[in-house]
C-alpha positions, 0 to 999 in steps of 0.5 A: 509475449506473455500478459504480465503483471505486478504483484505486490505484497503487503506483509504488515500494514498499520492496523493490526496486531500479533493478537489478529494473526500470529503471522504477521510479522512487524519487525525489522528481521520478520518482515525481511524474511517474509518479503524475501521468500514473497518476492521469491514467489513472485512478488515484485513489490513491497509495501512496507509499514514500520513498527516499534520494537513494542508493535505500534505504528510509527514512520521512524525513518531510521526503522524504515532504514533497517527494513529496507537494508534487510530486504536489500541484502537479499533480494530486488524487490521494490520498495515502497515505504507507507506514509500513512503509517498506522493507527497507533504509537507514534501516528497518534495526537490526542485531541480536546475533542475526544478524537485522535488525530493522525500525526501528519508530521510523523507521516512526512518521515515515511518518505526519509528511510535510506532505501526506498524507491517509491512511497505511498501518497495517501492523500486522503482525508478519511476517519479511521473507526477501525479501532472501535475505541478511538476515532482518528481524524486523518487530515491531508488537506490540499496543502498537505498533499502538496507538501507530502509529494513534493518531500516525494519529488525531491528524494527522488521517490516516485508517488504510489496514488493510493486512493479509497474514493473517486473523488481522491483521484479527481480532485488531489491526485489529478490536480498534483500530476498536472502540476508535474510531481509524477511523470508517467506512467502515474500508479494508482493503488485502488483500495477498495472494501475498507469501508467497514474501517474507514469513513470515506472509503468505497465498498468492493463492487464490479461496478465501483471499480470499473467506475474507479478506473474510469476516474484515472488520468491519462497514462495511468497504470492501477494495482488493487487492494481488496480488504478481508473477504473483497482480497479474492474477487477484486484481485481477480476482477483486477486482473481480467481488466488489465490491472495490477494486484495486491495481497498480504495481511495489510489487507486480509488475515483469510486464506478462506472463512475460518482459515488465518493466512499468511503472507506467503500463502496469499502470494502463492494463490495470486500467483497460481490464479494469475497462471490459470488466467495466462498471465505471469508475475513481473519481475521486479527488473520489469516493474521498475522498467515499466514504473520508470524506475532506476535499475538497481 
C-alpha cells in the first residue's frame, strides 16, 4: 500500500487582509469556491476562519454556518472551524491598559457553526504583535481550556491540538486528554515559525520540530503548519518524519521571493512534492477514518 498523508488547506485565516494578497478569499462564497477546487487537488482538510461582510475577524456561528453549508454542497471535505478566530472585529476587547485583549467568548462561538466536525483547540496563551499597532493579549487560562474543549466534546467535534510551543502540548493539551475529552488517535497541528508574530511561539527549525514531536502523547498523529518562508522546508522536513501537512494563505502569501500565491497554487505544489517523495494525498473518506471521524 502506498505512504499516505493529510493535506490541509488554510484558505483565510485571521490575520491578514485583501490589501496583503488580493487572493485571499474571506467571504462565505469566495472561500467555498477556493476550498472546492483545493480538495479537488488534494486536499482533504479545511481549516476555515470566518470573516464579516467588511473582512474583520470574527466567530459568528451563523457565517461559519454559511461557509460550511457552501463547502458541503459540493465536496467532502473536512471541516475544521477555528477558534482562535482573529486579530480584529469582533475578537477584540479593548483594554485600560492600552492592550487589546482576545474576546475568549467570541472564541467559544468558533465550535457552534452547523457543519463542522472538528475545531481548532487553540489553548495557548500568547501575545499577538503581528498588528504593530496593537498588542492582543491572547488568554486561555487552564480553566478556559477546559471550558473551550469540553464546548468541543459536547458537539460531538473532535479537537485539533494546535500548539505554538512544547510547553502547549505538555502542560494543557496533555493534562485534558488524559482527562478523556479526545480519543485517539489525538492530532496535533505544530505551528511553528510565527515567532515574528507571536510572543510565545517557536522559530522553524529541524531541531525545534523534531523536539516538538518528541513532546506529543502517546497515540498521537501531527500535521505542520510552516509560516511565510518556513511553509516549504517544514512541509518537507514534515513529510520525511511521517507527518501530515498544511498550506494556504493563513500561513504564507509566497509561492517564492517576490512571487503572491494563491491557495491553489501552494495545494498544487504540496502535492507534487509529496508524489516526487512517493506519498499521495488522503482522501477526505480516509482521513475521516483515520481521525476517527463519522463518514458523511
Amino acid at each position: 500500500m502506498s505512504d499516505r498523508r493529510i493535506l490541509t488547506i488554510a484558505p483565510t485565516g485571521g490575520m491578514s487582509m485583501k490589501s496583503a494578497n488580493p487572493a485571499l478569499p474571506t467571504q462565505p462564497q469566495e472561500i467555498a469556491d477556493v476550498v472546492v477546487a483545493c480538495a479537488r487537488a488534494g486536499a482533504a482538510v479545511v481549516a476555515v476562519h470566518a470573516r464579516r461582510p467588511d473582512d474583520q475577524a470574527t466567530c459568528n456561528p451563523d457565517i461559519y454556518s454559511d461557509i460550511n453549508a457552501r463547502i458541503r454542497e459540493h465536496s467532502d471535505i473536512i471541516i475544521n472551524n477555528s477558534t482562535g478566530g482573529g486579530n480584529s472585529g469582533d475578537m477584540l476587547i479593548e483594554r485600560p491598559d492600552g492592550l487589546f485583549e482576545s474576546d475568549f467568548e467570541e472564541r467559544l462561538r468558533g465550535c457552534d457553526g452547523v457543519g463542522a466536525e472538528m475545531c481548532t483547540f487553540d489553548g495557548v496563551t500568547v501575545v499577538d504583535t503581528v498588528n504593530p499597532e496593537r498588542e492582543v493579549v491572547v488568554i486561555t487560562s487552564p480553566t478556559r481550556c477546559e471550558t473551550l474543549v469540553k464546548r468541543m466534546t459536547d458537539k460531538g467535534i473532535k479537537p485539533e491540538w494546535e500548539v505554538f510551543s512544547p510547553e502547549h502540548i505538555l502542560q494543557d493539551a496533555t493534562r485534558l486528554i488524559q482527562k478523556g475529552y479526545d480519543k485517539p488517535p489525538y492530532y496535533f497541528n505544530l505551528v511553528l515559525g510565527g515567532d515574528k508574530g507571536f510572543q510565545g511561539a517557536m522559530p522553524y527549525s529541524h531541531d525545534v520540530l523534531d523536539f516538538m514531536v518528541k513532546c506529543l502523547p502517546p497515540q498521537s498523529i501531527w500535521c505542520i503548519s510552516g509560516i511565510g518562508p518556513a511553509q516549504l522546508p517544514a512541509t518537507t522536513q514534515a513529510l520525511l518524519l511521517g507527518g501530515h501537512v498544511r498550506v494556504g494563505l493563513e500561513d504564507n502569501h509566497y509561492y517564492a521571493k517576490g512571487v503572491k500565491a494563491d491557495n491553489l497554487m501552494l495545494v498544487e505544489r504540496q502535492v507534487r512534492i509529496m508524489t516526487e517523495l512517493g506519498i499521495e494525498p488522503m482522501s477526505a473518506a480516509e482521513s475521516r477514518e483515520l481521525l476517527g471521524l463519522k463518514a458523511l
